[in-house]
C-alpha positions as CSV (number, residue, x, y, z in Angstrom):
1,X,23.6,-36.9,34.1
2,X,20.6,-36.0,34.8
3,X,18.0,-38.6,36.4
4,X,14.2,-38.4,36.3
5,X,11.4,-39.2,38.4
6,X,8.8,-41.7,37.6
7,X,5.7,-39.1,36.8
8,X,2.5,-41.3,38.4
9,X,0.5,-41.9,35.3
10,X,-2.7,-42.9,37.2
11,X,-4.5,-42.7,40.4
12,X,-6.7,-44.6,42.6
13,X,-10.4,-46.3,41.5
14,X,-13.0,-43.7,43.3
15,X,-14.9,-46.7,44.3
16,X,-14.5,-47.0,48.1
17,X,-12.4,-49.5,49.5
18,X,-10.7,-50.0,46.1
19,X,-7.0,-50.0,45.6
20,X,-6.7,-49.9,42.1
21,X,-4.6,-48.1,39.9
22,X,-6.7,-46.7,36.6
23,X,-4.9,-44.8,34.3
24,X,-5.1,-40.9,34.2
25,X,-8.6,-40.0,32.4
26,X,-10.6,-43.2,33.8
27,X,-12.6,-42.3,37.1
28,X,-12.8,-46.4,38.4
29,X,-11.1,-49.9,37.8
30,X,-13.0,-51.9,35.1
31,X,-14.4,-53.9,37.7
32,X,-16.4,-51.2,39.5
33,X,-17.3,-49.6,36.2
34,X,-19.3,-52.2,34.7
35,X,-21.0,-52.7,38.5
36,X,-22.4,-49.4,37.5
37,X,-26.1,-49.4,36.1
38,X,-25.8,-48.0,32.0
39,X,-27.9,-44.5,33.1
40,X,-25.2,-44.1,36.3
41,X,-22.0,-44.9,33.3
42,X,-23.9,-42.1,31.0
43,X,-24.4,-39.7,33.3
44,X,-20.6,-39.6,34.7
45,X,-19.8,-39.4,30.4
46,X,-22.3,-36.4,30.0
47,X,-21.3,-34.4,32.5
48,X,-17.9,-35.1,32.1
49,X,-17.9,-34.3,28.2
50,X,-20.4,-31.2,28.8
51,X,-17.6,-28.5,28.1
52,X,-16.8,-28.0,32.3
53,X,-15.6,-31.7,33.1
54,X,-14.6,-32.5,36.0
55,X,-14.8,-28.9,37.3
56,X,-19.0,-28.8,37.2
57,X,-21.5,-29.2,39.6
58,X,-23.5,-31.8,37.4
59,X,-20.4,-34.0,37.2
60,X,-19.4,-34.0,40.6
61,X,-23.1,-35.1,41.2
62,X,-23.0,-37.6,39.1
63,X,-19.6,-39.3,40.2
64,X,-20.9,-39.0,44.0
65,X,-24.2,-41.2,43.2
66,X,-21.9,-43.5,41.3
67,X,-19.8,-44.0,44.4
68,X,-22.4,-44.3,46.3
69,X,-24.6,-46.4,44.6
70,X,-21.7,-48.6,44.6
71,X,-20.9,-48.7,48.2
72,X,-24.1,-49.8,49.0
73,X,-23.7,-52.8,46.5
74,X,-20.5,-53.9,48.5
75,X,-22.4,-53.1,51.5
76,X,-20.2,-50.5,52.3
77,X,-20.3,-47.4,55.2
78,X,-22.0,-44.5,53.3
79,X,-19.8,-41.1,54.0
80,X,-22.6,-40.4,57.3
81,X,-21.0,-44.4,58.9
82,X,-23.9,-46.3,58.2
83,X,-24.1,-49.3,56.2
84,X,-26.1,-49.1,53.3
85,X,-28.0,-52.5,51.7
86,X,-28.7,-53.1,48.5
87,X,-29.6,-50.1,46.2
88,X,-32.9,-50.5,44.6
């Protein structure tokens, strides 16, 4: 008999801080994807969907402003330690 290993279906929300599973294809927990302004939402979609995915420049971009933008909402420690305050 052979027995099989759970394969992990998901991964982490790339928000900081956030625990979440999401399931394979989703980049963050509904929660911190709707925190997200709409032009932030459409800019991870457009250079996600642009033929390169999550393999271009222009998407990895757009993902790290999302994070970002997002840790300073939470008033999170931006990747250089210092806390951020609210985005504009």
């Amino acid at each position: 008999m052979t027995v099989y290993a759970p394969r992990r279906q998901g991964h982490e929300c790339a928000a900081r801080g956030c625990d979440v599973q999401v399931a394979r294809g989703m980049l963050m927990c509904r929660r911190h994807w709707w925190m997200l302004r709409p032009s932030m939402r459409d800019a991870v979609w457009a250079t996600y969907l642009d033929g390169k995915g999550i393999l271009s420049d222009g998407y990895r971009q757009a993902v790290d402003d999302a994070v970002e933008y997002l840790a300073a909402k939470e008033g999170i420690a931006s990747l250089s330690g210092h806390t951020t305050g609210e985005p504009a």
